[in-house]
C-alpha positions as protocol buffer text, in pm:
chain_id: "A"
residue {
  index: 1
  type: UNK
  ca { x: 16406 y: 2360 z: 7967 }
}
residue {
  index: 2
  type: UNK
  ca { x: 16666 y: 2609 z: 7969 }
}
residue {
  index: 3
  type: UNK
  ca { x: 16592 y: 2998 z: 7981 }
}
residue {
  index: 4
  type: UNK
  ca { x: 16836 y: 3234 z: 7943 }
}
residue {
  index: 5
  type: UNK
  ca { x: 16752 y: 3654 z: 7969 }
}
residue {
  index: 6
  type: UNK
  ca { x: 16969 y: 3919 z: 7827 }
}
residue {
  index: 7
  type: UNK
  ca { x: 16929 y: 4240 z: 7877 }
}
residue {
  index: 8
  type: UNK
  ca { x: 17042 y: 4533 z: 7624 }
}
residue {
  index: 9
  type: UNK
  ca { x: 16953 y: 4923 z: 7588 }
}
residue {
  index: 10
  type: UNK
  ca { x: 16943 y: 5206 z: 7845 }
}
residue {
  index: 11
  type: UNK
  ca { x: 17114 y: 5502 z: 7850 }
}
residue {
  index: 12
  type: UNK
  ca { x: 17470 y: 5343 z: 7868 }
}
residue {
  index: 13
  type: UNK
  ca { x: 17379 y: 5085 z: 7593 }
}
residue {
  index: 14
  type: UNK
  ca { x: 17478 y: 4807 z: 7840 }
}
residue {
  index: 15
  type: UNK
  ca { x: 17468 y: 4421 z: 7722 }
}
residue {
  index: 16
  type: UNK
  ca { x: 17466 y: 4198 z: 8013 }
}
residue {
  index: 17
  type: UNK
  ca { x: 17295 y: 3881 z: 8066 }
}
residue {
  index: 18
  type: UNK
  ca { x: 17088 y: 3936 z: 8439 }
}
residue {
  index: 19
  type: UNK
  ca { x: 16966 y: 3528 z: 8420 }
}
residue {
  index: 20
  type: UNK
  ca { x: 16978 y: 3154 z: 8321 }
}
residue {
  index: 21
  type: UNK
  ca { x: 16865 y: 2868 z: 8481 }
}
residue {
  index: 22
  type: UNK
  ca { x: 16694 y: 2564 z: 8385 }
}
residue {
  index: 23
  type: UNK
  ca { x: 16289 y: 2453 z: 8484 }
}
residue {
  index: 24
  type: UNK
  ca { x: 16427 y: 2116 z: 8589 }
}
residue {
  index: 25
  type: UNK
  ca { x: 16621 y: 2296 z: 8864 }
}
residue {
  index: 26
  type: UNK
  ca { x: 16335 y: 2446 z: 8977 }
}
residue {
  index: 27
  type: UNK
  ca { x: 16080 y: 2321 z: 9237 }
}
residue {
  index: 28
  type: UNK
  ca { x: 15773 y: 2262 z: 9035 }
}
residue {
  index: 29
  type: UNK
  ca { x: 15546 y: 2577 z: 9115 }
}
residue {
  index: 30
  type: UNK
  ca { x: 15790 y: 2818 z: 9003 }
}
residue {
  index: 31
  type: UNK
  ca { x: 15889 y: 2572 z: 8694 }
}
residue {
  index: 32
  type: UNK
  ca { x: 15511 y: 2586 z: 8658 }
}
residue {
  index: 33
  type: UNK
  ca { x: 15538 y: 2981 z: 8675 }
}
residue {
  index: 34
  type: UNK
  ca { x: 15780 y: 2976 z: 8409 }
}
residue {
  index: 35
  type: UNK
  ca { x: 15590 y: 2814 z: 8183 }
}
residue {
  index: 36
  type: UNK
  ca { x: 15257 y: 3022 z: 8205 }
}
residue {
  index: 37
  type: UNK
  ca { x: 15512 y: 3364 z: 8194 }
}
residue {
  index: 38
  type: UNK
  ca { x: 15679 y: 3206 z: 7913 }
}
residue {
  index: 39
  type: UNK
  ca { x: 15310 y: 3085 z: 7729 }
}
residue {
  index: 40
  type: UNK
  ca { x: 15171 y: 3481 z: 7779 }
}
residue {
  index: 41
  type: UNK
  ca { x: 15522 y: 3621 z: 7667 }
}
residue {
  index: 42
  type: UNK
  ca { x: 15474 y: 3442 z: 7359 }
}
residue {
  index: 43
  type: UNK
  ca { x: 15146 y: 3578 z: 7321 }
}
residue {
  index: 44
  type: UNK
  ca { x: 15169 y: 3906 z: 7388 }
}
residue {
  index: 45
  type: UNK
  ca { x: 15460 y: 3903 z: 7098 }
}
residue {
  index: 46
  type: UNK
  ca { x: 15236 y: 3727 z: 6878 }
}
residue {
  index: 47
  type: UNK
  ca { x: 14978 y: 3993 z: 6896 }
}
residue {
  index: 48
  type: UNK
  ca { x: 15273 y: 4290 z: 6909 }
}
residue {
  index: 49
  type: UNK
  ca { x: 15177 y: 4340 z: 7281 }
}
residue {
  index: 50
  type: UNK
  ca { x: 15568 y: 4475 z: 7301 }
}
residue {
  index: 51
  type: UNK
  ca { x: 15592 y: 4812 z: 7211 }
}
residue {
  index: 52
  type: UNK
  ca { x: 15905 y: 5059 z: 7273 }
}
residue {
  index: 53
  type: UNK
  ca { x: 15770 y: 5426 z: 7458 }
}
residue {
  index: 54
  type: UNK
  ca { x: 16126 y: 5561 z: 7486 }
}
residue {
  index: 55
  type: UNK
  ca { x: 16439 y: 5506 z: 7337 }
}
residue {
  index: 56
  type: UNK
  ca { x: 16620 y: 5414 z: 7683 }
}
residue {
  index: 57
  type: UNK
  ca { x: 16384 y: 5147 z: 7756 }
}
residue {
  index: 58
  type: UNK
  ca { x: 16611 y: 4826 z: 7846 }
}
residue {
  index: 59
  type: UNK
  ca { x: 16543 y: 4503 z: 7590 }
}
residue {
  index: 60
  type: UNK
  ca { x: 16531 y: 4202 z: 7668 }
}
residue {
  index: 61
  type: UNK
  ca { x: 16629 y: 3898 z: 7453 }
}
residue {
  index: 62
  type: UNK
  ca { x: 16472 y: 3524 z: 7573 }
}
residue {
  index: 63
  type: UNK
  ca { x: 16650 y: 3221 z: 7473 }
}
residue {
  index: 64
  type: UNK
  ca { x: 16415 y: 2923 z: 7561 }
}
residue {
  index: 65
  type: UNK
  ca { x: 16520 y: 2555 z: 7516 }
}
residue {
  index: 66
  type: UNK
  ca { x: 16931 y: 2455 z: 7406 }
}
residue {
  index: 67
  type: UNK
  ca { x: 17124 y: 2583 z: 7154 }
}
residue {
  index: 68
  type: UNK
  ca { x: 16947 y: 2818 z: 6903 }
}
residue {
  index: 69
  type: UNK
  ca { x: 16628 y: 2786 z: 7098 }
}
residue {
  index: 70
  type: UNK
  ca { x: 16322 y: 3000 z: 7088 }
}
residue {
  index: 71
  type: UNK
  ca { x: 16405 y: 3356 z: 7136 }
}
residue {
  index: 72
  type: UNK
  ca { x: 16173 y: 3650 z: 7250 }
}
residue {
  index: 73
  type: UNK
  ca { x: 16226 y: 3991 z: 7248 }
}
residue {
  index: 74
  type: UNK
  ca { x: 16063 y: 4214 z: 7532 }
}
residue {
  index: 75
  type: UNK
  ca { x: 16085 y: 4595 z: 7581 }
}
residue {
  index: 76
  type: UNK
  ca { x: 16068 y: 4703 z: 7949 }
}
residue {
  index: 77
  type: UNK
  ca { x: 15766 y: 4929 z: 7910 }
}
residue {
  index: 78
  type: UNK
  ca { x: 15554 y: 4906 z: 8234 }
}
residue {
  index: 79
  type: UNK
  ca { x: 15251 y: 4902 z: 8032 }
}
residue {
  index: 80
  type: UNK
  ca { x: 15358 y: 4654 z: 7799 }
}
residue {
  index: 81
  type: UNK
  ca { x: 15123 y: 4291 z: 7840 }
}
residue {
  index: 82
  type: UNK
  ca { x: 15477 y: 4081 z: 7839 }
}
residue {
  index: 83
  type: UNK
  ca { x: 15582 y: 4335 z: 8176 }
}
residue {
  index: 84
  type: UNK
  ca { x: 15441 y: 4094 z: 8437 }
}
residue {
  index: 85
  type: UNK
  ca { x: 15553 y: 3742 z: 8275 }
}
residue {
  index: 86
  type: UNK
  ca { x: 15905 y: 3901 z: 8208 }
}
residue {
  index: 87
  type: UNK
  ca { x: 15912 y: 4018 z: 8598 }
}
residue {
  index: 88
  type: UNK
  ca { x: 15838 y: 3584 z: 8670 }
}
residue {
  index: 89
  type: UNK
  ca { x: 16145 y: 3505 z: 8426 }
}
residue {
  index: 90
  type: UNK
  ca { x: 16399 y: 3750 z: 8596 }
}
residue {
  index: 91
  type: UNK
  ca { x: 16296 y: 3610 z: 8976 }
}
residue {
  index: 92
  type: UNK
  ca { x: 16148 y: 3257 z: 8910 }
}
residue {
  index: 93
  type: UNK
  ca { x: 16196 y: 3178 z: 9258 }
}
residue {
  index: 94
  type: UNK
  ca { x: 16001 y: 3497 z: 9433 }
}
């Protein structure tokens, strides 16, 4: 499955994508912690677990699977319940 992260916002307004790689590339405990980040991601959006504190909080867009995909969108708020699974998406190999 492909995952690609974008990430938007900040004082600068910077676009930049910061990560793409594919779970089939991946040794299969950190595929495996892709998945579970990915499953609570989608949950804590589901439930509006994402919520913006300040203005020059970076975004995050998602894209899961090929071509149009499945996308999320995450705020970077520390206290947010997506912070943790979004910190396993930008290093799925720590």
């Amino acid at each position: 499955m492909r995952v690609k992260i974008e990430r938007t916002g900040g004082f600068a307004g910077i676009e930049e994508a910061v990560g793409e790689y594919d779970t089939d590339d991946l040794p299969e405990p950190q595929a495996a912690r892709v998945y579970e980040a990915l499953s609570a991601i989608d949950a804590a959006t589901a439930e509006g677990g994402s919520s913006e504190v300040g203005a020059d909080l970076m975004t995050y867009r998602i894209t899961v699977g090929n071509g149009a995909g499945r996308v999320y969108t995450v705020s970077d708020d520390p206290s947010s319940k997506a912070a943790d699974p979004l910190a396993v998406l930008l290093r799925p190999s720590a």
